[in-house]
N, C-alpha and C positions, 0 to 999 in steps of 0.2 A: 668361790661359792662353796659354803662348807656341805659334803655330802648328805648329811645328814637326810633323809626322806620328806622329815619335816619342812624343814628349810630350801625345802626345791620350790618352783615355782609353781601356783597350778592353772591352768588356763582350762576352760571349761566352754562351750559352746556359751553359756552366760556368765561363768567368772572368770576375771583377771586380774590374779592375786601374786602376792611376790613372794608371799611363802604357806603354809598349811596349818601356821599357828593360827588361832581363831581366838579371841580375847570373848569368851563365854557372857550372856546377860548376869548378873546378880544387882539384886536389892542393894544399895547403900545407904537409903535415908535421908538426901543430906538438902532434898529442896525442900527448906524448911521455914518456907516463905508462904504469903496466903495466897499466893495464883500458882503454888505448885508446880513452877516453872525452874528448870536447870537455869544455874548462874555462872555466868563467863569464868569468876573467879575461881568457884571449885568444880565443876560438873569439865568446863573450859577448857582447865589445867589437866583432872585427871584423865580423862580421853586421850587430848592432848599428847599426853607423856608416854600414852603406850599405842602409840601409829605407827610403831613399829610392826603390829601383828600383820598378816597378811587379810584379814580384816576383825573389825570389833562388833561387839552385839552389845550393845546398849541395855543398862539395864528394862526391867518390864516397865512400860508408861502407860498409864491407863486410860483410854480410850473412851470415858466419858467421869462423869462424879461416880456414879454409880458403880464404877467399875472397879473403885479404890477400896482395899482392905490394909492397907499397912501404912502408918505416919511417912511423912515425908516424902512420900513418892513422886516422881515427875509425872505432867499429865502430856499426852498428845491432840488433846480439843479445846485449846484454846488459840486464842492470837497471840499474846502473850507468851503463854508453851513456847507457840514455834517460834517468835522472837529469840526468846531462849536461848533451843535448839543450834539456830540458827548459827551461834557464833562458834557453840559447841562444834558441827560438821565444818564449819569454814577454819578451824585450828586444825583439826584431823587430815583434812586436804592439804593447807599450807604442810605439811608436815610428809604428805606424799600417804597418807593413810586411806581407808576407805572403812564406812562407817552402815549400819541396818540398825533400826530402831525395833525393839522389842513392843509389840501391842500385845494389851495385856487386859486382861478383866478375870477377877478373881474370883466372881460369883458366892458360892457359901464361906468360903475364906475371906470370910468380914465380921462385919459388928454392926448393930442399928446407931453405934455409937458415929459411924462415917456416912449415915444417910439420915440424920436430922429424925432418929428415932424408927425409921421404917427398915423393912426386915430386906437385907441381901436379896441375891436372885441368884438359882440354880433350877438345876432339872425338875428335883423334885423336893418337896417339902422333907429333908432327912438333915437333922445336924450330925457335921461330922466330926463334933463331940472334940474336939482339938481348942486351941486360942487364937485371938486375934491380938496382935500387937495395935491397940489405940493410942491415943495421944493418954487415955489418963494410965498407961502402962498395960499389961496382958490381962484379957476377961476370954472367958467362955464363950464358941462361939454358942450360935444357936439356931433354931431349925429354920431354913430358907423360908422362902417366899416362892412356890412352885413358877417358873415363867409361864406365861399366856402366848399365848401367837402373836400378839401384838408387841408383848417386850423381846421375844424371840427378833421383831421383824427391826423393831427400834437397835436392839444391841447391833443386827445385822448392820444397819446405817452406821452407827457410832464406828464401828470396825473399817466401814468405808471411808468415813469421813475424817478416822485416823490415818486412814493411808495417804488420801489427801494431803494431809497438813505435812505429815511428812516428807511429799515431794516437794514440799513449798519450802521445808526447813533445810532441804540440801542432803536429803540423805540419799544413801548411794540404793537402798532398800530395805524390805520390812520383811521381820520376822514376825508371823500368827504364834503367837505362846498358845499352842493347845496340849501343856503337859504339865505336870508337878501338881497333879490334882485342882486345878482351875478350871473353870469355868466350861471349857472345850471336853475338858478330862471328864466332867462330872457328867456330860451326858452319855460320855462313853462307857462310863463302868458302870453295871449293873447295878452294882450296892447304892453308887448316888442317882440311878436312874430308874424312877418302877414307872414312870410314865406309860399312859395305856393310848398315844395319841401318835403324830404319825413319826415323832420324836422319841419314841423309848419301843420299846420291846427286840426289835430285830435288830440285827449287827448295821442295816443299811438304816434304819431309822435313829439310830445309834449316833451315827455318822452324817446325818444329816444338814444339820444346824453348821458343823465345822464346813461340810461344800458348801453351804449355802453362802454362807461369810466366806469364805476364799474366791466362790464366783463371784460377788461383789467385790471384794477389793480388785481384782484383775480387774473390773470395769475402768478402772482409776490410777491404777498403777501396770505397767506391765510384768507380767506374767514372770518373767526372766529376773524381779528383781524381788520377787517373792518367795523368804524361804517359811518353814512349817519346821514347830517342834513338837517329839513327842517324849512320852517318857514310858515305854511296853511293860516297863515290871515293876511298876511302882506297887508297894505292898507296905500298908503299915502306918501312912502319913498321911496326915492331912483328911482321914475317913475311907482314905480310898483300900480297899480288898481286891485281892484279883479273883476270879473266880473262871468257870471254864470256857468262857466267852472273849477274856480279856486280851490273848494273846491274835485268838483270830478276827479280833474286832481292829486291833493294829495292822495286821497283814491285810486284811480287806483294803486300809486304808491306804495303806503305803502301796499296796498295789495299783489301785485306783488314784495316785497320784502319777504314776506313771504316764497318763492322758494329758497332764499339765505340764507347761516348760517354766519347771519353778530354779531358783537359783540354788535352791540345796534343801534336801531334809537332815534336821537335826535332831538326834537320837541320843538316850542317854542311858549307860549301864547303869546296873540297880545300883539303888543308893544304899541297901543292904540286903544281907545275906537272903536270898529267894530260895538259895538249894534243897528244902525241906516243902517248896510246893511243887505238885506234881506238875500244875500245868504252866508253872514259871518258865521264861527264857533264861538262865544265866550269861549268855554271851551275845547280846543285842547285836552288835557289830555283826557277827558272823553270821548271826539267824537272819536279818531283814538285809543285809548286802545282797544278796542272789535274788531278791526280791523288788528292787529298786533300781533302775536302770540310769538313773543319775546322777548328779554332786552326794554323797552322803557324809555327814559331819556327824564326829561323834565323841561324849563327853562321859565326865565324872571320875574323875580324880588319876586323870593321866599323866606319867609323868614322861620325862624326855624321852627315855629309853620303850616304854608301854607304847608311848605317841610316836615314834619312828618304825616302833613290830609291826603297828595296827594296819601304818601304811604299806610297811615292807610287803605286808601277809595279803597288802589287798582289800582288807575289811571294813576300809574306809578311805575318803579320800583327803578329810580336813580333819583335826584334833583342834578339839574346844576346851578352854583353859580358864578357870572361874578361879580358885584363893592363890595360885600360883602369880596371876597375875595383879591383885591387891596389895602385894609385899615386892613384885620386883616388875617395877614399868616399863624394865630392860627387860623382860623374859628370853626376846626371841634372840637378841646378843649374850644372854648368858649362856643361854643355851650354843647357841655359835662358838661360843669360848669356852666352853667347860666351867664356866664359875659355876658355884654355891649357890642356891637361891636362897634369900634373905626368907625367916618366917613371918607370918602375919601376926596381926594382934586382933585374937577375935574379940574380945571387947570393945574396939572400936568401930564392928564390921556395921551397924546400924545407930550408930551416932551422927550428930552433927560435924559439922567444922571440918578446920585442913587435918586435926589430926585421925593416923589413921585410913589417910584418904590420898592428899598430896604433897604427905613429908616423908614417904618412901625413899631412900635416895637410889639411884642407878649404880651400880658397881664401880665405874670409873668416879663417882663423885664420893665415895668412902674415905 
């Protein structure tokens, strides 16, 4: 067993994993069929191919129609869906792999174009002036549709009833996508939130809607096979601003997950340069580690040497690997053996087909 920190094994009061590589959620596009369901031949295959990680995160499936903003995306509420699914997790087990499905609702990152002319759903009525990728190619989004308590209580179900299906599809557990400016994020940050109800103003009303949908899923799934993302310094994308509320409205959170026996929080350094705001974190790992007393998983553009520090240092326990692993389905063997990793082709990252997708070749078939 190669030393490497990575590549050790991590055993966790709820995970038992064979090594610390984590195959990161990303978008690919590629169920581009009308029930929106993963198919054996490509969704199947590219899992499949990289169960080597010591586990994978599925890209985001969204958790009702409603919840969909980007063509092609896999859903998890259907029968169908989890047909799907199904064959998808039974590749990744045959293979000795272990699999969490991303639930996902993308709230004002959409378009009336993916709800039969009716306006998205977020916190509060604000467009965050960004695009939406639809099928007739990228448009403008535009200003939500404020949620009611009632859509509030319905999405709540839909998230339940994701988890559900996913225990029925074979997965090993579900990650809550509450970051990258979605749906969860948007009532967290002030700028998408001016809500005056019991939903927006304070850091704990803020935070609300995400326990409320995480104490529903545990009704259904347990507790140990649920992990949570977040994203602390997103600045710049998607509408979202951080502002002087942002960083203590994450520590509230993550601290107050400490109460829950979730499978891991997953965390992700900024996706660009923050050091010019005052109340930015630049070093997520190290700022929320001493604050989290459990699995913590952390991502954005790690590579072997970065992803063995983070562990060496302590500052985290898993390393999550998103374009490193769309170009090489060997990652955690190349990484074992010192190979090269192969580069991606972003052009192909949100297209259809095998290419792109499942004609990556492994190092030893070069």
């Amino acid at each position: 067993m190669s030393k490497q920190p990575l590549l050790q094994p991590y055993k966790s009061k709820n995970l038992n994993l064979k090594n610390r590589v984590v195959m990161a959620p990303m978008t690919r596009s590629r169920a581009d069929n009308e029930a929106h369901k993963p198919t054996d031949e490509l969704h199947g295959i590219y899992y499949e191919e990289r169960a080597s990680a010591g586990l994978i995160i599925t890209e985001g499936s969204q958790v009702s129609t409603k919840a969909v903003g980007y063509i092609n995306t896999p859903g998890i509420y259907s029968d169908l869906q989890v047909e799907g699914w199904k064959k998808v997790t039974k590749r990744v087990h045959n293979k000795g792999g272990k699999i969490f499905i991303q639930l996902w609702h993308v709230g004002r990152m959409s378009h009336p174009d993916f709800h039969n002319g009716e306006l998205p759903l977020s916190a509060s009525a604000i467009n965050p002036n960004s695009k939406s990728y639809t099928p007739s190619g990228f448009k403008d989004t535009v200003a939500p549709k404020e949620m009611t308590k009632s859509d509030i209580e319905e999405t709540i179900k839909d998230f339940q009833n994701a988890a559900k299906n996913a225990l029925k599809a074979g997965f090993d557990g579900v990650e809550i996508h509450s970051s990258n400016g979605y749906l969860f994020h948007q009532f967290f940050n002030g700028t998408s939130n001016h809500r005056t109800d019991e939903y927006g103003g304070s850091i704990e009303n803020k935070a609300r809607f995400f326990f409320e949908a995480l104490d529903a899923v545990k009704e259904v799934i347990p507790e140990e096979k649920i992990g949570v993302r977040f994203n602390p310094s997103l600045n710049g994308i998607f509408g979202m601003t951080m502002d002087e509320d942002t960083i203590p409205t994450f520590e509230y959170i993550i601290k107050r997950l400490n109460d829950y026996n979730l499978a891991y929080v997953h965390l992700s350094e900024p996706f660009n340069d923050v050091s010019d705001i005052p109340y930015a974190v630049t070093e997520i790992a190290k700022h929320f580690r001493p604050l989290y007393n459990g699995t913590l998983m952390i991502n954005t553009a790690f590579t072997k040497e970065t992803g063995n520090k983070v562990i060496e240092d302590g500052d985290a326990d898993l390393v999550a690997y998103g374009k490193p692993f769309i170009s090489n389905p060997d990652l955690v063997e190349r990484f074992e053996n010192d190979i090269d990793l192969a580069k991606w082709d972003e052009d192909t990252f949100y297209t259809t087909g095998k290419k792109g997708y499942t004609d990556y070749p492994k190092a030893n078939e070069n």
